[in-house]
C-alpha positions in Angstrom: 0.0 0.0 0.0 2.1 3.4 -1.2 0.7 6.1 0.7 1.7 10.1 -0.2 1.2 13.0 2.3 -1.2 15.9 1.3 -0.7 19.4 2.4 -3.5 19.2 5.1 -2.2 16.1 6.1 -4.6 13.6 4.4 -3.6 10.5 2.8 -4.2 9.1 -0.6 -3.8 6.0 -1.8 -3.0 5.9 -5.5 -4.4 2.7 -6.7 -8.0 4.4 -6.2 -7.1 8.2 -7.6 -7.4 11.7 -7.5 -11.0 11.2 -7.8 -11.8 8.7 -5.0 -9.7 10.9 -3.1 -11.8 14.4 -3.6 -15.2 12.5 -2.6 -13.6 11.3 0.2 -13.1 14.6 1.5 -16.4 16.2 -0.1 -18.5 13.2 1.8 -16.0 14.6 5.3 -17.7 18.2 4.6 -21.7 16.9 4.4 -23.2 18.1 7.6 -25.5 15.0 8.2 -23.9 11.9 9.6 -27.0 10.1 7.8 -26.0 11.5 4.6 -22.3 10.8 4.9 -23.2 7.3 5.7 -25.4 6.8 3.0 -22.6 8.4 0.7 -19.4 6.5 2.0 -21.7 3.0 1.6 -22.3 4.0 -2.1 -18.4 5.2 -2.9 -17.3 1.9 -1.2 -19.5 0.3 -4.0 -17.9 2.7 -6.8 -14.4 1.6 -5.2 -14.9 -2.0 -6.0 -16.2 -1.0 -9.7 -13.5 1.0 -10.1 -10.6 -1.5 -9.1 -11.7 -5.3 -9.8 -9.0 -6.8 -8.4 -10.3 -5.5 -5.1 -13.2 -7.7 -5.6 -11.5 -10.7 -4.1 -10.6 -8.5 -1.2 -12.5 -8.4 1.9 -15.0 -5.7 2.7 -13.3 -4.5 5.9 -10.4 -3.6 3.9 -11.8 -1.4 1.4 -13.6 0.5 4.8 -10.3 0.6 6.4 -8.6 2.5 2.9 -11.7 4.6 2.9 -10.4 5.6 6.5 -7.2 5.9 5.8 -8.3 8.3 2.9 -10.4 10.7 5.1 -7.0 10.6 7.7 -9.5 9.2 10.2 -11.5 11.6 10.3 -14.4 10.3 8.4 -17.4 10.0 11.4 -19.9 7.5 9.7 -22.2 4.3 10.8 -19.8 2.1 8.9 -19.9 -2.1 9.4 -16.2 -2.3 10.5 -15.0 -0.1 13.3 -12.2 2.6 12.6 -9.0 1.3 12.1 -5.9 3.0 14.8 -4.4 4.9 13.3 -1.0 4.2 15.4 -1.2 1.2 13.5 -1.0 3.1 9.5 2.4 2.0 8.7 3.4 -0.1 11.5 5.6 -3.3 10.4 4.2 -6.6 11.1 5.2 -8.9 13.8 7.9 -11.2 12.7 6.3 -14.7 12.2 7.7 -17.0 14.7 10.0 -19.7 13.6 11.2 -23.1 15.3 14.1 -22.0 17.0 17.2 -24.0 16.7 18.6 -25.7 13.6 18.1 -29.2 12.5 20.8 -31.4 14.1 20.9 -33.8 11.5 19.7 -32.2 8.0 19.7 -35.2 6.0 17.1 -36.3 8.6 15.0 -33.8 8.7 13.1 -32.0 11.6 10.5 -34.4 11.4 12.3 -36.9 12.5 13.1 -35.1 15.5 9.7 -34.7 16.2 9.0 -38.3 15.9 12.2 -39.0 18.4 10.6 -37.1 21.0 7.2 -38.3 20.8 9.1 -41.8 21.0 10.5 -40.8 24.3 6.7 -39.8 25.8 5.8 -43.5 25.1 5.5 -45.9 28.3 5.3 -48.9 27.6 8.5 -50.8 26.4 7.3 -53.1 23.3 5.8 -50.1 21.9 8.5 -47.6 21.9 10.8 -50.1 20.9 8.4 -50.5 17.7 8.5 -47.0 17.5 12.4 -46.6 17.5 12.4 -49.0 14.8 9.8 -47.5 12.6 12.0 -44.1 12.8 15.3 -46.5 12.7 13.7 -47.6 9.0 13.2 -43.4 8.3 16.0 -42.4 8.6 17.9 -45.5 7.0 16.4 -44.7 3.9 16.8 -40.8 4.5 20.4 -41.7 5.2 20.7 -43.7 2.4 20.1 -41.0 -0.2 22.7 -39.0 1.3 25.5 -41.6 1.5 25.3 -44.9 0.0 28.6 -46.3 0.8 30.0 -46.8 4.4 26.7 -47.3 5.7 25.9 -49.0 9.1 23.2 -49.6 11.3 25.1 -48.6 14.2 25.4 -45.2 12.3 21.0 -44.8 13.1 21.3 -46.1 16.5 24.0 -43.5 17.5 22.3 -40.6 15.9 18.5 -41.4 17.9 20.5 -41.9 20.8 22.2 -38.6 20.0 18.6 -36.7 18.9 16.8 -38.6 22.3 19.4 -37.0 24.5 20.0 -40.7 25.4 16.2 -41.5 26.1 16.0 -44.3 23.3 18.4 -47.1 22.5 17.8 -50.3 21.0 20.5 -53.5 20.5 22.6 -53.1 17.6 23.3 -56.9 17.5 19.6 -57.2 17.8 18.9 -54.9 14.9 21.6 -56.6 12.6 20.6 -60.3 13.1 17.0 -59.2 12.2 17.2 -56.7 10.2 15.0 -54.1 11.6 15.6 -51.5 10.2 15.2 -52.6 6.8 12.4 -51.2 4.8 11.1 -54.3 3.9 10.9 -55.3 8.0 7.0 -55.3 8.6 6.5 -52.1 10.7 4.6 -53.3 13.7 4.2 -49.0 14.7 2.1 -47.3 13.0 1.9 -43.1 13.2 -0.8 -41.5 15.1 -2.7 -40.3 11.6 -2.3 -44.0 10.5 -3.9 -45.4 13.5 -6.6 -42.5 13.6 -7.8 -43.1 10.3 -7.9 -47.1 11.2 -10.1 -46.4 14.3 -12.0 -43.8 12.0 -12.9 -46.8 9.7 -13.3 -49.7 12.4 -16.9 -49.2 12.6 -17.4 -49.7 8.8 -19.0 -53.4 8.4 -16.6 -55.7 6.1 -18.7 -57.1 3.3 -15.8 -59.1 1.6 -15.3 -61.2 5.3 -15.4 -64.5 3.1 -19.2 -65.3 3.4 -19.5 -62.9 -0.2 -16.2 -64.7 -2.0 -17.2 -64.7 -5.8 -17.3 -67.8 -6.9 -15.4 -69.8 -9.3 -18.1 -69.3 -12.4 -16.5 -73.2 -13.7 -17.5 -74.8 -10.0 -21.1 -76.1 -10.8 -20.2 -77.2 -14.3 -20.6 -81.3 -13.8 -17.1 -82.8 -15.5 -18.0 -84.6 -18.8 -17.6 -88.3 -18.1 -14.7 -90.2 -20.3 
């Protein structure tokens, strides 16, 4: 929004005009409130005609420029309250990030996330399952990034390292199983997975082997030799 300073210390915004601008302050000089009201409504609707882009913006806005044109001064039964005018020009609060880097990039912070939801979990057989579903993760992750020199011991260091020493899991145990190989059938499942199983629990099964389609050659009587 490029605003420019008037002599009497009004604003105008140039993607409406010179135009909008002087029936901005005409509707400021009509004595009746009523009238002004009825006025500003109708230039609101001549703003939109005027600029279609502006259609896709939200009412409130165009009453906030309309505002901004008058230099607050405009005293009208409007829908939207008047905007502060501390607040004309003021930057916008910086957008808060996740503070800290990613101690692993190749990983991800995702993974990290995962590692410390691993750590809430109580009950031993699950979070091992868990460890090994993120062990498979970031195996292939890690894979992509190195393809040579790799090691299972390489994962198990690095969610000990990202667990602050909260999960661990038997190398030996990993190896002579192969755990963390994607193939392994993944006994943990994601929250979302396990959500949308619950979701679709209730849902009868109409395939549960009473409805199996049957072989169209089974009643056919074999010809006799």
């Amino acid at each position: 929004m490029e605003l420019t300073e008037k002599p009497k210390n009004t604003f105008i915004l140039k993607e409406y005009g010179k135009n909008i601008q002087k029936l901005v302050d005409y509707i400021k000089t009509v004595p009746a409130k009523e009238k002004r009201t009825e006025y500003a409504y109708a230039l609101v609707e001549l703003m939109k005609q005027l600029n279609p882009q502006l259609k896709s913006e939200s009412d409130q806005k165009l009453w906030d420029d309309l505002y901004i044109m008058s230099d607050f001064e405009l005293d009208i039964d409007a829908p939207f309250p008047m905007p502060l005018k501390e607040l004309l020009g003021k930057r916008p609060k910086p957008v808060g990030y996740l503070e800290g880097e990613v101690k692993f990039k190749h990983y991800g912070r995702n993974i990290e996330k995962l590692i410390e939801k691993a750590t809430e979990i109580e009950d031993d057989e699950e979070q091992e399952a868990a460890i090994i579903f993120i062990g498979q993760l970031m195996r292939s992750f890690h894979s992509t990034w190195n393809r040579e020199n790799f090691d299972d011991a390489i994962i198990i260091d690095d969610i000990k390292i990202l667990s602050k020493g909260k999960l661990h899991i038997d190398l030996e145990k990993v190896k002579e199983n192969g755990l963390f190989e994607t193939s392994t059938r993944r006994d943990f499942k994601p929250p979302s997975v396990v959500e949308n199983e619950n979701n679709n629990s209730g849902r009868r099964n109409f395939n549960n082997g009473n409805n199996k389609r049957r072989n169209p050659g089974s009643n056919v009587k074999k010809r006799r030799n």
